[in-house]
ChimeraX commands (.cxc) that place a marker at each C-alpha (Angstrom):
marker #1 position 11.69,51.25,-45.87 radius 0.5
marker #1 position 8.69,48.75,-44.97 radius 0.5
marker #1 position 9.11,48.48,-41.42 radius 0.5
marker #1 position 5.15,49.22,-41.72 radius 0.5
marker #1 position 3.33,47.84,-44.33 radius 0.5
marker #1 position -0.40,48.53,-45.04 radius 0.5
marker #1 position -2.37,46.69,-47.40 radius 0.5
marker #1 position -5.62,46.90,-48.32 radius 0.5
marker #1 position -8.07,44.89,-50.93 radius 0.5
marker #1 position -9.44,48.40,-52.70 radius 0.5
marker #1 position -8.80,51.69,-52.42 radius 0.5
marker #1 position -9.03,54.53,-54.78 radius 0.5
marker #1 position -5.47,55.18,-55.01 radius 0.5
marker #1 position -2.64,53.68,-53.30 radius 0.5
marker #1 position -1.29,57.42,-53.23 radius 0.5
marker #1 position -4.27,59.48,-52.13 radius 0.5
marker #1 position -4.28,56.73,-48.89 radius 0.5
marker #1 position -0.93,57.72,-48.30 radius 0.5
marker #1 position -1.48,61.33,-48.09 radius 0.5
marker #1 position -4.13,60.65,-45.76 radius 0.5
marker #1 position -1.62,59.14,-43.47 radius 0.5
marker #1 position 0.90,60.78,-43.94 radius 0.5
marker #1 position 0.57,62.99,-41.09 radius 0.5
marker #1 position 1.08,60.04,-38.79 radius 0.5
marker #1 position 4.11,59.92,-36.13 radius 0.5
marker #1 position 5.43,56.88,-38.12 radius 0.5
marker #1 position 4.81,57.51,-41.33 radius 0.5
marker #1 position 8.53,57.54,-42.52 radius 0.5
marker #1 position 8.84,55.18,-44.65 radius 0.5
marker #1 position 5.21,53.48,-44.56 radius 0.5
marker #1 position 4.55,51.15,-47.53 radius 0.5
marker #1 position 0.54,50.77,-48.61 radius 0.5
marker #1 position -0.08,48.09,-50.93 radius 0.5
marker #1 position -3.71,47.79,-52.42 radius 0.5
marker #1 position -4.88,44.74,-54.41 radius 0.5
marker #1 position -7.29,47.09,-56.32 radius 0.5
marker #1 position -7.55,50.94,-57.21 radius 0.5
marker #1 position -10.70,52.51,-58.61 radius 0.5
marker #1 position -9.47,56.07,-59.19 radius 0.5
marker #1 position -5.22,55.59,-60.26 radius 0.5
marker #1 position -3.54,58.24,-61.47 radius 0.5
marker #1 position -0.59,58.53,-63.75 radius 0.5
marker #1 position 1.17,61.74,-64.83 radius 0.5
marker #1 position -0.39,64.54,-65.62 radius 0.5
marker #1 position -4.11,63.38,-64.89 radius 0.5
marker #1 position -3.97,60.41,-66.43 radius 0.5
marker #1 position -5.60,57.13,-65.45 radius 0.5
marker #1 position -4.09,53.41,-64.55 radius 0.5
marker #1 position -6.04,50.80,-65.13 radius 0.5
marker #1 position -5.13,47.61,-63.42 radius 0.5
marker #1 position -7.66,44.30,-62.38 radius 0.5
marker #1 position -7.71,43.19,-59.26 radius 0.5
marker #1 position -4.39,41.53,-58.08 radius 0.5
marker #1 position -3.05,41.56,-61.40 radius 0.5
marker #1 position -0.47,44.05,-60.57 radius 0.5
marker #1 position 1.83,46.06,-57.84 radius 0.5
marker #1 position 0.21,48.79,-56.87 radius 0.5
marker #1 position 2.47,50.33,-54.34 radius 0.5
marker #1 position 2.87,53.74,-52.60 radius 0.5
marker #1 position 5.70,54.52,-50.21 radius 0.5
marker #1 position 5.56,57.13,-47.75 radius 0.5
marker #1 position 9.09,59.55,-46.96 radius 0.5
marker #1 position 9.23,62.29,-44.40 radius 0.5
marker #1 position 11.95,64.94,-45.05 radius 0.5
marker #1 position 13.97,66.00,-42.57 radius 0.5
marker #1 position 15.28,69.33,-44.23 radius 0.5
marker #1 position 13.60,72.05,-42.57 radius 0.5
marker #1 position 11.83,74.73,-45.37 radius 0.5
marker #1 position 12.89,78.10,-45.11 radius 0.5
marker #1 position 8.99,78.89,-46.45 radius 0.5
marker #1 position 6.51,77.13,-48.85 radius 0.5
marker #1 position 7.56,79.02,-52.15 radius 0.5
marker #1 position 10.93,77.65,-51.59 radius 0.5
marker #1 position 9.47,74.28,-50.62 radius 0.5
marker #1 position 7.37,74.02,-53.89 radius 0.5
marker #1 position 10.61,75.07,-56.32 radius 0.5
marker #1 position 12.39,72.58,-54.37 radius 0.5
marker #1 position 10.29,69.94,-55.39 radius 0.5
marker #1 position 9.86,71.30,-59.20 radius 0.5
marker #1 position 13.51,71.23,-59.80 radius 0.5
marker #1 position 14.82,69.08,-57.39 radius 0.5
marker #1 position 13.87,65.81,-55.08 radius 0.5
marker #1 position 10.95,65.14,-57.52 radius 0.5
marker #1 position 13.16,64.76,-60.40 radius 0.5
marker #1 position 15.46,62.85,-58.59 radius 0.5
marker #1 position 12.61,60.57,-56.92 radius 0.5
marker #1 position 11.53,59.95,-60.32 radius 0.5
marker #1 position 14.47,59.02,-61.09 radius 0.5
marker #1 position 15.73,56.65,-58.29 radius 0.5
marker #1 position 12.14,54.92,-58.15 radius 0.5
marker #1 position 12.42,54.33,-62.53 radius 0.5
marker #1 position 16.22,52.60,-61.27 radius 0.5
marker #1 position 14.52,50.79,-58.39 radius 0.5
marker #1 position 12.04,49.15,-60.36 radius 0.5
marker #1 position 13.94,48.50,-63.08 radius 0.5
marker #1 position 16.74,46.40,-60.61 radius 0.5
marker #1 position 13.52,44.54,-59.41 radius 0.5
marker #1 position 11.66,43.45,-62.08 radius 0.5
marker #1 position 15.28,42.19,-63.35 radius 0.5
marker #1 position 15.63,40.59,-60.09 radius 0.5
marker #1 position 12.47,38.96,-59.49 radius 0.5
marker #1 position 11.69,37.93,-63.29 radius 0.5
marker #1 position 14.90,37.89,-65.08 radius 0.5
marker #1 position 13.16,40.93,-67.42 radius 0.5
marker #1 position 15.20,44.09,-68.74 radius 0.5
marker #1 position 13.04,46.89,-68.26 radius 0.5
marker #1 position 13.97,50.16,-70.13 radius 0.5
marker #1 position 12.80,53.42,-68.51 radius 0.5
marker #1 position 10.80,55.88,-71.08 radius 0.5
marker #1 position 11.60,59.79,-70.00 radius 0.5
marker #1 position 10.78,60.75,-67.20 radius 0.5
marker #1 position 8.48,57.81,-65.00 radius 0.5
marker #1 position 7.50,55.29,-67.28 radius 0.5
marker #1 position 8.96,51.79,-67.60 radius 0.5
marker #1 position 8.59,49.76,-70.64 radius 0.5
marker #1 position 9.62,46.05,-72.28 radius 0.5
marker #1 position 9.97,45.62,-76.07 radius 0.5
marker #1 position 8.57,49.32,-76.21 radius 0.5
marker #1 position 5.57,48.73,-74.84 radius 0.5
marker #1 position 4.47,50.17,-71.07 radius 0.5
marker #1 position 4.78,47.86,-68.07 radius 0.5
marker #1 position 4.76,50.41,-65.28 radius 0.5
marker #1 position 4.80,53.85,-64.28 radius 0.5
marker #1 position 5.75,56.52,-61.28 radius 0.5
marker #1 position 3.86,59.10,-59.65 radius 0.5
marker #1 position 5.97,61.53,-57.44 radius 0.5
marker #1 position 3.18,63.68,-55.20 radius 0.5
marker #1 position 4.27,65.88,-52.01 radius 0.5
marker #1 position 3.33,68.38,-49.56 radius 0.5
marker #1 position 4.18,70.41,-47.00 radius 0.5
marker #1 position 3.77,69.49,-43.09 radius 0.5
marker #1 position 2.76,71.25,-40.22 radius 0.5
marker #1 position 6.43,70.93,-38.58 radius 0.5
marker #1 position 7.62,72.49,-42.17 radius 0.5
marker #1 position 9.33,69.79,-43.57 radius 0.5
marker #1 position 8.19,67.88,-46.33 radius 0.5
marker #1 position 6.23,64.55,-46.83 radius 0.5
marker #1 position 6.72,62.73,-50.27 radius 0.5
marker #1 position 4.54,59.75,-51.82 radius 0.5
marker #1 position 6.49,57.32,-54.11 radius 0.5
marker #1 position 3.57,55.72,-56.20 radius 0.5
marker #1 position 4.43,53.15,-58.60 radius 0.5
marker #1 position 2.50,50.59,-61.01 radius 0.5
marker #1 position 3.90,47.20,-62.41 radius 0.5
marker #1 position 1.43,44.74,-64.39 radius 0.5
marker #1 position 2.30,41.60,-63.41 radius 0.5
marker #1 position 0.14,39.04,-64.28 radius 0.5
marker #1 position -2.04,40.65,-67.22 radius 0.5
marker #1 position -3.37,39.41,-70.36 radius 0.5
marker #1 position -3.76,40.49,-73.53 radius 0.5
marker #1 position -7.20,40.86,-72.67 radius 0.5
marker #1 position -7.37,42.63,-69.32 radius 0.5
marker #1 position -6.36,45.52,-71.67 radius 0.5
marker #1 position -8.43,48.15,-73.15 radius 0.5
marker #1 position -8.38,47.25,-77.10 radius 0.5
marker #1 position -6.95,50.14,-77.73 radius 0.5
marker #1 position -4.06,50.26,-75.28 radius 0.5
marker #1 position -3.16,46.44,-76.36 radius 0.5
marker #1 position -0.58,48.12,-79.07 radius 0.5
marker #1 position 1.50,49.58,-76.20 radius 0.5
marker #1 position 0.87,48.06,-73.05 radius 0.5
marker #1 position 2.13,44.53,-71.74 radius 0.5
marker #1 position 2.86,43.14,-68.23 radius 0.5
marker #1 position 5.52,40.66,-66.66 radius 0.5
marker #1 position 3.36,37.69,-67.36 radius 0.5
marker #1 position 3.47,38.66,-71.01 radius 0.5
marker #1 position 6.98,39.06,-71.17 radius 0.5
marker #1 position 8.38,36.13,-68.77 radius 0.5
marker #1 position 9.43,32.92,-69.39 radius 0.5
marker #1 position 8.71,31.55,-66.16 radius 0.5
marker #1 position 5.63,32.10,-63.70 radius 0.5
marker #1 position 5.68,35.22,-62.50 radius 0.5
marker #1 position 5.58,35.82,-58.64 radius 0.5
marker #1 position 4.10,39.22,-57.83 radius 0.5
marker #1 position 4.83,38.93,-54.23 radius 0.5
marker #1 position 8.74,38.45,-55.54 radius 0.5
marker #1 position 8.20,41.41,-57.48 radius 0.5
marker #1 position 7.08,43.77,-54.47 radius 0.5
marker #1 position 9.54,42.39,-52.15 radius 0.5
marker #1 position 12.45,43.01,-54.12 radius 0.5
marker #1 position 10.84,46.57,-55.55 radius 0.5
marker #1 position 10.83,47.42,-51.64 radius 0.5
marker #1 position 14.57,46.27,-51.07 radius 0.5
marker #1 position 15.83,48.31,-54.06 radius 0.5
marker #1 position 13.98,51.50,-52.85 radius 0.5
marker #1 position 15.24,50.97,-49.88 radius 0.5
marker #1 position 18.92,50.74,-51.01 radius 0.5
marker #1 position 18.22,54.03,-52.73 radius 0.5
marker #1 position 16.38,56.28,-50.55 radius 0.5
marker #1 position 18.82,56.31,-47.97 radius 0.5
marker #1 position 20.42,59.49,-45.89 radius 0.5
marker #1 position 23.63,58.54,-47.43 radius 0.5
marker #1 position 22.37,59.16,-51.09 radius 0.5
marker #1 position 19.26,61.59,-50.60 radius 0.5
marker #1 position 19.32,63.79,-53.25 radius 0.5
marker #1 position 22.41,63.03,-55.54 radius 0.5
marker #1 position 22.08,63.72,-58.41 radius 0.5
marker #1 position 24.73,62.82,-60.29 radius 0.5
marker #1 position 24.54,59.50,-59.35 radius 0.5
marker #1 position 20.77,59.02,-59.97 radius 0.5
marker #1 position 21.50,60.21,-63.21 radius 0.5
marker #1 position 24.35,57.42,-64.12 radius 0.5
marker #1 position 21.97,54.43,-63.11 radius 0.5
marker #1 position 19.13,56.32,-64.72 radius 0.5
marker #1 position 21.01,56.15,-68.05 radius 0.5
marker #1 position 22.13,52.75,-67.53 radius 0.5
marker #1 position 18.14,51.65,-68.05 radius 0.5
marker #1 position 16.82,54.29,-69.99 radius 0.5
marker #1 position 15.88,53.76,-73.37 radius 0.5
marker #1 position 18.56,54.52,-76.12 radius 0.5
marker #1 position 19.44,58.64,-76.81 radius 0.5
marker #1 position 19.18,59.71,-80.58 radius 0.5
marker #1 position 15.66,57.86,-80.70 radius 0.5
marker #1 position 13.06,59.98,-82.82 radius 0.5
marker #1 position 10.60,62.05,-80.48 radius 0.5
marker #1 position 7.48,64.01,-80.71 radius 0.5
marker #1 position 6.38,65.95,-77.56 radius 0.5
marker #1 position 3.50,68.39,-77.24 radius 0.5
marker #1 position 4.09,71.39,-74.46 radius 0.5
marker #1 position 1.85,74.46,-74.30 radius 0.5
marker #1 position -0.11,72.94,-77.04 radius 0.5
marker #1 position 2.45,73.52,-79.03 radius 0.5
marker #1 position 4.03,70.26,-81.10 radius 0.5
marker #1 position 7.68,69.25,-81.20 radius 0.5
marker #1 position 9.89,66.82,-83.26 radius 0.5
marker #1 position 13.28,66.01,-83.00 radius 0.5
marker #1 position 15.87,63.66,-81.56 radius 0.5
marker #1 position 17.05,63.51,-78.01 radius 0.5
marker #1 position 20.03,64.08,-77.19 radius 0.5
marker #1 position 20.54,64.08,-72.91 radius 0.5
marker #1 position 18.33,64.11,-69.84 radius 0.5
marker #1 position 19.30,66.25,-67.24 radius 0.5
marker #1 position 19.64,65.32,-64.27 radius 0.5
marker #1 position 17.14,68.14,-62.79 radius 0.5
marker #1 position 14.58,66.04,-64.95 radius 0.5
marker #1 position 14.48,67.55,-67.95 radius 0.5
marker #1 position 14.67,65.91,-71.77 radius 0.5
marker #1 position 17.16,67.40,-73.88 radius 0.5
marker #1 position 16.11,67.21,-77.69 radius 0.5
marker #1 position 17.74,68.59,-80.75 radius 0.5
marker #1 position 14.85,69.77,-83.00 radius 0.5
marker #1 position 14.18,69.27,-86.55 radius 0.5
marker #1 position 15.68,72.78,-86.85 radius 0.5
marker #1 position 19.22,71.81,-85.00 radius 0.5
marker #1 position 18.42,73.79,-82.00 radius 0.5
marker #1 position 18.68,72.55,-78.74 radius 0.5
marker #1 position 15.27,72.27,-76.22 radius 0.5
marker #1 position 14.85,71.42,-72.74 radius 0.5
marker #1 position 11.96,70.22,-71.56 radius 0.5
marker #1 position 10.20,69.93,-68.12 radius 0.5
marker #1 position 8.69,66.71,-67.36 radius 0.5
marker #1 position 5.91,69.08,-65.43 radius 0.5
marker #1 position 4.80,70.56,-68.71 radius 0.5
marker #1 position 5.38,68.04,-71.33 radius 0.5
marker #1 position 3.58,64.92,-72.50 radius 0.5
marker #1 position 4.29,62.56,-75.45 radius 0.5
marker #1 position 2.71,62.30,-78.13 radius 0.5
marker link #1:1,2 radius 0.2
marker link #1:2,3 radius 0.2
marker link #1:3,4 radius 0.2
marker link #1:4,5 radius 0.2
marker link #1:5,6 radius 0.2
marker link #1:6,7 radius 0.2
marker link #1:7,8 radius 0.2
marker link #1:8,9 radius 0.2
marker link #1:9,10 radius 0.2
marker link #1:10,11 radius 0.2
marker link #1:11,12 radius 0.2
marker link #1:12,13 radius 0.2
marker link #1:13,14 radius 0.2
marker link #1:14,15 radius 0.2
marker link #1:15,16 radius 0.2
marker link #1:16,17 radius 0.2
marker link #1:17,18 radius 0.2
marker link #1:18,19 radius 0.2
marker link #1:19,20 radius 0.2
marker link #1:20,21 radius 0.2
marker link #1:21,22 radius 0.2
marker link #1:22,23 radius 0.2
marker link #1:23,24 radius 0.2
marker link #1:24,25 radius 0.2
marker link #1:25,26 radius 0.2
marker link #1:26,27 radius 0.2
marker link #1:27,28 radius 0.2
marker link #1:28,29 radius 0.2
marker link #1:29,30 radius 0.2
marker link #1:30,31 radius 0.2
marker link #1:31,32 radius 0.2
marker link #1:32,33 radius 0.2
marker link #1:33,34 radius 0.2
marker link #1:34,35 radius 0.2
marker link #1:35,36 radius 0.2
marker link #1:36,37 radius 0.2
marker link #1:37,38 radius 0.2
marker link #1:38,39 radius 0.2
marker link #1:39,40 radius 0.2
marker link #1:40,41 radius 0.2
marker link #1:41,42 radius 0.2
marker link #1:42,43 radius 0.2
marker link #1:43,44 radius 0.2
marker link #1:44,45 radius 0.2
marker link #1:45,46 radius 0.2
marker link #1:46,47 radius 0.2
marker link #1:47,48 radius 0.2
marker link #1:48,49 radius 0.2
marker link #1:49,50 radius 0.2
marker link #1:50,51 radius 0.2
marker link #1:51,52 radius 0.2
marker link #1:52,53 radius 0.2
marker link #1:53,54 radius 0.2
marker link #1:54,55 radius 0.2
marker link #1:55,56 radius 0.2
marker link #1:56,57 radius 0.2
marker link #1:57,58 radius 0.2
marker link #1:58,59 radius 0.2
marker link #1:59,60 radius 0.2
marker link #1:60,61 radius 0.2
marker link #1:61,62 radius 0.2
marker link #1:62,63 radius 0.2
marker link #1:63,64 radius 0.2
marker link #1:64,65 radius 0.2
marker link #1:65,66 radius 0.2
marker link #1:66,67 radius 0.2
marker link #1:67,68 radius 0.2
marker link #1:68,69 radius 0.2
marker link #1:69,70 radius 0.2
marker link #1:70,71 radius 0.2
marker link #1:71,72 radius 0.2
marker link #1:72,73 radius 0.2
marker link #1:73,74 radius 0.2
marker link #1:74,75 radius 0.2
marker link #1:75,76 radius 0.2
marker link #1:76,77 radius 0.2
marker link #1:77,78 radius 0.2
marker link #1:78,79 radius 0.2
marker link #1:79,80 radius 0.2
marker link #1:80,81 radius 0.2
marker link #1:81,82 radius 0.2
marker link #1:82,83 radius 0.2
marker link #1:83,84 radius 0.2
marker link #1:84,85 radius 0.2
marker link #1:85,86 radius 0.2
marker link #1:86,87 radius 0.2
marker link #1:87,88 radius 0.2
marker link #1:88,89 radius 0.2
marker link #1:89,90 radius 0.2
marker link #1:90,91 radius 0.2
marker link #1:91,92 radius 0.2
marker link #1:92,93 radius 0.2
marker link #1:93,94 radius 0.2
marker link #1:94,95 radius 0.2
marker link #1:95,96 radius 0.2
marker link #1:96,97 radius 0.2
marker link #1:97,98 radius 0.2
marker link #1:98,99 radius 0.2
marker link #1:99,100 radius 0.2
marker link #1:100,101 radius 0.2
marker link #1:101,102 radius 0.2
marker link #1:102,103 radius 0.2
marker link #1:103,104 radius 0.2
marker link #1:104,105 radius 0.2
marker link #1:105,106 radius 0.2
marker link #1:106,107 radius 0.2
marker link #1:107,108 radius 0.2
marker link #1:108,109 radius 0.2
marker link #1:109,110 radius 0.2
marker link #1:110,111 radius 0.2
marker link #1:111,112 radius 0.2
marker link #1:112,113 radius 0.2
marker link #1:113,114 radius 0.2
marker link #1:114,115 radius 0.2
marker link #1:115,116 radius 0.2
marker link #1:116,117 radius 0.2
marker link #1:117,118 radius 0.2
marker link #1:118,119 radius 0.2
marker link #1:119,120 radius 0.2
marker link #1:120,121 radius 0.2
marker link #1:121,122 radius 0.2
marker link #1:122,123 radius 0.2
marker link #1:123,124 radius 0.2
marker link #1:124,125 radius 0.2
marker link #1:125,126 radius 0.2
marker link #1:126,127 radius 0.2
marker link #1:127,128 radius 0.2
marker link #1:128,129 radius 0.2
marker link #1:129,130 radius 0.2
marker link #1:130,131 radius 0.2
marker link #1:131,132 radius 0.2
marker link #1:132,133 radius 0.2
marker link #1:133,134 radius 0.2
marker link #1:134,135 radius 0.2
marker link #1:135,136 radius 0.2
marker link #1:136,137 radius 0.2
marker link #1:137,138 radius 0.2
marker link #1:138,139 radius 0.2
marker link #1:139,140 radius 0.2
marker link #1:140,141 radius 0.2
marker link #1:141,142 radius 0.2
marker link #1:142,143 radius 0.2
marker link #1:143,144 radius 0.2
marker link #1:144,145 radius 0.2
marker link #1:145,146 radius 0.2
marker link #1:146,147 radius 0.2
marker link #1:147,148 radius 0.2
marker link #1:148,149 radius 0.2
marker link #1:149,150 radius 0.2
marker link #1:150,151 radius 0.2
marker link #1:151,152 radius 0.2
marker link #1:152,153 radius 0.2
marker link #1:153,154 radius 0.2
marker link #1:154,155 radius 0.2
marker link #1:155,156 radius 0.2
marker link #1:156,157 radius 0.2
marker link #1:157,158 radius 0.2
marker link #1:158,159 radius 0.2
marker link #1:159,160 radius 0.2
marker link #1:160,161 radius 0.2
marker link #1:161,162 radius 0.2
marker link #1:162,163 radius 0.2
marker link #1:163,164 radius 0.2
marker link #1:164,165 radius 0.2
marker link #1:165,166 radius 0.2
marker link #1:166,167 radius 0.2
marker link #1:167,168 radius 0.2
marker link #1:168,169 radius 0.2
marker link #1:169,170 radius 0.2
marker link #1:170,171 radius 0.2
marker link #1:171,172 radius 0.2
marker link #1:172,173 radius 0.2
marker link #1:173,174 radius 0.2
marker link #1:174,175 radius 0.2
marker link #1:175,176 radius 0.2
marker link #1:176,177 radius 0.2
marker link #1:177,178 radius 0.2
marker link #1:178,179 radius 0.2
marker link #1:179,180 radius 0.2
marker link #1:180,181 radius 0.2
marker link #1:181,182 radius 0.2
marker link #1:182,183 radius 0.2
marker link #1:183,184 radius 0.2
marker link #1:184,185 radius 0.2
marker link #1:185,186 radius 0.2
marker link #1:186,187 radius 0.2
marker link #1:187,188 radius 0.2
marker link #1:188,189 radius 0.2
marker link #1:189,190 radius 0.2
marker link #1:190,191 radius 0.2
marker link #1:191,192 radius 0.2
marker link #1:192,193 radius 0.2
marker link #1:193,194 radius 0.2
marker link #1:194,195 radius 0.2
marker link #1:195,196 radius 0.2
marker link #1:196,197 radius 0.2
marker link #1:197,198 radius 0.2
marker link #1:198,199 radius 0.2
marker link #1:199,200 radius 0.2
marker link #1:200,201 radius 0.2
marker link #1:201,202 radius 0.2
marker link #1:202,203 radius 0.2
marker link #1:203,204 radius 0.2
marker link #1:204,205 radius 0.2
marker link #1:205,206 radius 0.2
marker link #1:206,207 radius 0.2
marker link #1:207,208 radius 0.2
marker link #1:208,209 radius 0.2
marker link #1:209,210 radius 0.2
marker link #1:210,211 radius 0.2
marker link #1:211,212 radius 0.2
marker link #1:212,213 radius 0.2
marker link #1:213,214 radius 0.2
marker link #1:214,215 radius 0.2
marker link #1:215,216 radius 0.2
marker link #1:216,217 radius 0.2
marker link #1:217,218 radius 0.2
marker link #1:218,219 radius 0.2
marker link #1:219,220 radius 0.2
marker link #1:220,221 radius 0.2
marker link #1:221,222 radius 0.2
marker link #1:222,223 radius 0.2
marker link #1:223,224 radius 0.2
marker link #1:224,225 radius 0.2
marker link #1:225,226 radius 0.2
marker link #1:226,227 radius 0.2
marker link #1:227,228 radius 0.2
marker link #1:228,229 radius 0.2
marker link #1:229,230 radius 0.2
marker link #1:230,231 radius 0.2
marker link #1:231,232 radius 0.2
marker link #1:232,233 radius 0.2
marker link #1:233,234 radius 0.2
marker link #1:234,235 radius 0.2
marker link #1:235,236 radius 0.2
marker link #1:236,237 radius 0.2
marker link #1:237,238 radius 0.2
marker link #1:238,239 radius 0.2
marker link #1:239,240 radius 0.2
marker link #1:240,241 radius 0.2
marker link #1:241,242 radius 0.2
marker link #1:242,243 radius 0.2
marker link #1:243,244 radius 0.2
marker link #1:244,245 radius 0.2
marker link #1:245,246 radius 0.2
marker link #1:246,247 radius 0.2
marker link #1:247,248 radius 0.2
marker link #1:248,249 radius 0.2
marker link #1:249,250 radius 0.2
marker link #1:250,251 radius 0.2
marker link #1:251,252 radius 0.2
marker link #1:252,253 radius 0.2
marker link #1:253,254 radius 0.2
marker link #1:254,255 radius 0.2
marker link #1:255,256 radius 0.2
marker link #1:256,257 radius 0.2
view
């Protein structure tokens, strides 16, 4: 993991770059870096905001070496399966790294974001698609503000959002930051441990934030209260409703509200 490393001073998205290259004979394991994006994307079509070189923006390139019996298969693969557990992995990576680098517990907030003090420091983006060899080529994008100020948010994101700089006693070094983000992925997204679940899912709970917290989620357009209860470790929230019944719900179809 890094063995290449691309950065660049502005591009519109760390991860759209990476699907451009991904293509490329040695594009296992390619890291891009950018100091500045102009079209981020978050989950579900939303934005990230960042100024330039306040923050890791960071997309990591992985080439699968499963061979796909067709696309169809390939695409419920990656529903149910590696992008969960990417998700996952990535949420643990940056979460070790941020507590290396800064001395900072980061919590991670089902399924990709990662928060301090309940407010949103970072987030994942898990895009993929198929090759012409037929395997599969993933793109690991994640976010971290680093060295934000109150200011250098939106007004009305200041209620939720902080960065390292915010939370850290000491000077934050965002180089630090990257460099030991890239050493934890690469502890994780090894042959050894590609695709585990069940041990993703251990260190995931280790940093996620507390089960039994109050939740509202909106899926469908439909609106849902309740409590959670589990996450499973396909990538789905487990939530006891208002009601006492138990509902799972996919990270592809769900947002908070």
């Amino acid at each position: 993991m890094g063995r290449r490393i691309v950065t660049v001073d502005e591009t519109e998205s760390t991860n759209t770059l990476a699907m451009r290259m991904i293509d490329e004979p040695d594009a296992d394991g390619l890291v891009i870096l950018a100091e500045r994006q102009v079209a981020g994307r978050g989950r579900l079509g939303a934005t990230w905001l960042s100024p330039r070189g306040a923050s890791v923006l960071c997309s990591v390139l992985i080439r699968s070496s499963t061979d796909m019996q067709s696309e169809a298969a390939a695409d419920h693969e990656e529903q149910s399966g590696i992008s969960a557990w990417l998700t996952q992995v990535s949420s643990v990576a940056v979460c070790e790294a941020i507590r290396r680098a800064t001395g900072i517990y980061a919590a991670i907030k089902w399924p990709n974001d990662i928060r301090v003090n309940g407010r949103k420091l970072g987030g994942i983006l898990i895009e993929s698609r198929m090759l012409p060899d037929r395997t599969r080529g993933w793109v690991v994008g994640i976010g971290i503000n680093c060295l934000q100020h109150e200011a250098h948010f939106p007004e009305e994101l200041r209620p939720t959002s902080t960065s390292l700089e915010l939370e850290a006693r000491d000077p934050v070094d965002r180089i630090a930051v990257a460099r030991e983000l890239l050493i934890a992925l690469d502890d994780w997204l090894v042959a050894d441990t590609w695709g585990r679940t069940a041990q993703a899912h251990s260190a995931w709970m280790i940093w996620a934030e507390p089960i039994g917290q109050r939740v509202a989620l909106e899926r469908e357009g439909r609106r849902y209260t309740g409590w959670s209860v589990d996450v499973d470790p396909a990538g789905g929230l487990i939530v006891r409703l208002e009601s006492g019944q138990l509902e799972w719900f996919d990270p592809m179809r769900t947002r908070w509200l």
